[in-house]
C-alpha positions as CSV (number, residue, x, y, z in Angstrom):
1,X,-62.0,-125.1,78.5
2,X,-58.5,-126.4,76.6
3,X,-59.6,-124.9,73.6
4,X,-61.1,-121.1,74.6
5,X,-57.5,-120.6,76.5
6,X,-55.4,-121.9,73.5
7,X,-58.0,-119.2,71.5
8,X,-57.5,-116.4,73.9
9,X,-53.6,-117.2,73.9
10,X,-53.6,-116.6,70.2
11,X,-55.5,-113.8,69.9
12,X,-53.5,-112.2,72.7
13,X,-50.1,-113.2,71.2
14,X,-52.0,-112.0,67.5
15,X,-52.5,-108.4,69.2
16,X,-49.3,-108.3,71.0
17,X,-47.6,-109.1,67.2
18,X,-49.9,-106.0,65.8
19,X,-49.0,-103.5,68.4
20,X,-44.9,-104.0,67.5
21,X,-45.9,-104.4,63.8
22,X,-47.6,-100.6,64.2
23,X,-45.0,-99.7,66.2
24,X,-42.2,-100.4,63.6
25,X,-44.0,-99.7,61.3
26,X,-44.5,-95.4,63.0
27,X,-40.6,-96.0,63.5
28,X,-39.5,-96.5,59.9
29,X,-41.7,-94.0,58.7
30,X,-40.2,-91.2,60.8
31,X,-36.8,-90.0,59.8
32,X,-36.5,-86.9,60.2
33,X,-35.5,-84.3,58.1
34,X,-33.8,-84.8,54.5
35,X,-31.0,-81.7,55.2
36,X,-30.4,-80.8,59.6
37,X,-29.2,-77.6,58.8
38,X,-31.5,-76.2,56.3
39,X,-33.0,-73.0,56.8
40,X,-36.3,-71.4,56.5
41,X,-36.0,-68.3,54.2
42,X,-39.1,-67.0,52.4
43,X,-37.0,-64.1,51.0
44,X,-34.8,-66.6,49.3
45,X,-37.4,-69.4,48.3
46,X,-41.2,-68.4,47.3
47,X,-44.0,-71.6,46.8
48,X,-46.7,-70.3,45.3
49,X,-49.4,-70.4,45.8
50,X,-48.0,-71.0,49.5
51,X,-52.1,-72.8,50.4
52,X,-53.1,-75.7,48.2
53,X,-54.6,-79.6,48.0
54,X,-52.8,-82.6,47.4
55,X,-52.6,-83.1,43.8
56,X,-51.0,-80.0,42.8
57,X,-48.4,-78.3,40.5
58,X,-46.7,-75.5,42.3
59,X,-44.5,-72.9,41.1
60,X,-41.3,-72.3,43.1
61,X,-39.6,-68.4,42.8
62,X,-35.8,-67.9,43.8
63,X,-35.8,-64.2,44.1
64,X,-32.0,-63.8,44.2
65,X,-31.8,-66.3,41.3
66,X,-29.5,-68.8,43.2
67,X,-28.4,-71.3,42.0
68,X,-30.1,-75.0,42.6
69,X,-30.6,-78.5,41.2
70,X,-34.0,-80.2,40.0
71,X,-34.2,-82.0,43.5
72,X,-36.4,-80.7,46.4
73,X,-38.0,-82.3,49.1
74,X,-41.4,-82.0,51.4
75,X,-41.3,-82.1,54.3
76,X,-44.6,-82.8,57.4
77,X,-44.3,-81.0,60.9
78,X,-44.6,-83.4,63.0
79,X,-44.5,-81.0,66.7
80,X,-41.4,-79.0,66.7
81,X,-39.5,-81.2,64.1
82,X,-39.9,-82.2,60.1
83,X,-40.0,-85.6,58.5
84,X,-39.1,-86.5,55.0
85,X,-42.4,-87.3,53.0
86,X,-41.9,-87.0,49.8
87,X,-38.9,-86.5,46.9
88,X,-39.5,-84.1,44.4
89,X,-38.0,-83.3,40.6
90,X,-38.8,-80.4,39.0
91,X,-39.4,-79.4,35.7
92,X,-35.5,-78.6,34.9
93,X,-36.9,-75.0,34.7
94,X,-39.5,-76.1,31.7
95,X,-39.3,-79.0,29.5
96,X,-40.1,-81.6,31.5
97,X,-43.1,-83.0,33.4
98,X,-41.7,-83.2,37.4
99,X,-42.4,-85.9,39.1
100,X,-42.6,-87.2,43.2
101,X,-41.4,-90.5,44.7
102,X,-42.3,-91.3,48.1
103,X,-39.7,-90.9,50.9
104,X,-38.0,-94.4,51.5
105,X,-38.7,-95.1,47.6
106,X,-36.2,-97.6,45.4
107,X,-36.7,-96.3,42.2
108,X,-35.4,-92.7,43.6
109,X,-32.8,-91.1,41.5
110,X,-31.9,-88.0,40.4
111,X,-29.1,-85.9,38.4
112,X,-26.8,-83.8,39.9
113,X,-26.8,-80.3,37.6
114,X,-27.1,-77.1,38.8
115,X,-29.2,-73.9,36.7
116,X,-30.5,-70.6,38.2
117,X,-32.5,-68.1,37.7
118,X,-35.7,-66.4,39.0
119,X,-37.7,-69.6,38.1
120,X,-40.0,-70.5,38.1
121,X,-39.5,-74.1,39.2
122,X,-42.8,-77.0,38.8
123,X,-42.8,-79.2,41.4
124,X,-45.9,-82.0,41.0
125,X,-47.5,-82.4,45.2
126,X,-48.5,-86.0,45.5
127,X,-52.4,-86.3,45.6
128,X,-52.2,-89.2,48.5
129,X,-50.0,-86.7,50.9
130,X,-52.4,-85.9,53.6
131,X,-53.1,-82.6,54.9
132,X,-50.9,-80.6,57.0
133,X,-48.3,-78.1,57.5
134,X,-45.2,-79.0,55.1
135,X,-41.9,-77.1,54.3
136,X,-40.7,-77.5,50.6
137,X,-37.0,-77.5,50.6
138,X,-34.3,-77.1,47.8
139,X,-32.7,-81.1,47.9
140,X,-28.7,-80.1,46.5
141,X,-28.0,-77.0,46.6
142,X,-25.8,-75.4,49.3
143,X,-27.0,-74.2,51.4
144,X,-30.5,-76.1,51.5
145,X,-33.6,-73.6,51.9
146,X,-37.0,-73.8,53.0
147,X,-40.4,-72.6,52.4
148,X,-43.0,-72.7,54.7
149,X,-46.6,-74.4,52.9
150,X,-49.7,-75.8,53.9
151,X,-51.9,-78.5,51.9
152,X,-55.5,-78.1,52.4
153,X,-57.8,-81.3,52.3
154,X,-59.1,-81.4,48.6
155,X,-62.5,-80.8,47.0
């Protein structure tokens, strides 16, 4: 009888641990968005194509050929608000292979320079981002802008 209470003690207390462990673990993955007063402007800022899987290289348009940096973010819905997934680096406008590092990554870095132009801009989607309504977003220019995208489960 000593024994199966000390057992179900543990496994309660083990379960109890799990839940906050989940729990902190939903909290620190939830920060919100990168930029609170970016704007969604599909006249200024054109993903295309606009529908695609994880895993993909997107082109990014500037029809007023502002003027940006290599950094951009994507960012999930999550109901009526946006969360930081992912960092992204373009291509510096051709030349380079862009790359993506994860939202709370260490090795994250990137250099502040500015170009413009039309584009367009490569941005590399992370294969393991799930799918989902996203919003790719300019990371350093002023202001920040926003277009609207949706990754489709892959093939």
């Amino acid at each position: 009888m000593q024994l199966r209470r000390k057992t179900l003690r543990n496994a309660a207390v083990f379960v109890v641990l799990a839940a906050i462990a989940v729990a902190c673990g939903s909290a620190a993955t939830t920060q919100g968005p990168y930029d609170t007063s970016v704007e969604v402007r599909p006249d200024l800022i054109v993903v295309e194509p606009a529908r695609f899987p994880a895993g993909s290289t997107v082109s990014v348009f500037f029809p007023d050929e502002r003027t940006r940096g290599v950094h951009f973010v994507l960012e999930s819905q999550q109901g009526d608000g946006w969360n930081l997934e992912y960092h992204l680096i373009s291509d510096w406008g051709g030349g380079r292979i862009p790359t993506s590092h994860n939202a709370g990554s260490a090795d994250f870095a990137v250099e502040d320079i500015g170009f413009s132009g039309p584009g367009p801009d490569m941005l590399s989607i992370p294969a393991e981002a799930p799918p989902g309504d996203y919003r790719v977003c300019t990371g350093n220019a002023r202001p920040n802008i926003c277009a609207l995208v949706t990754l489709e489960p892959g093939t």
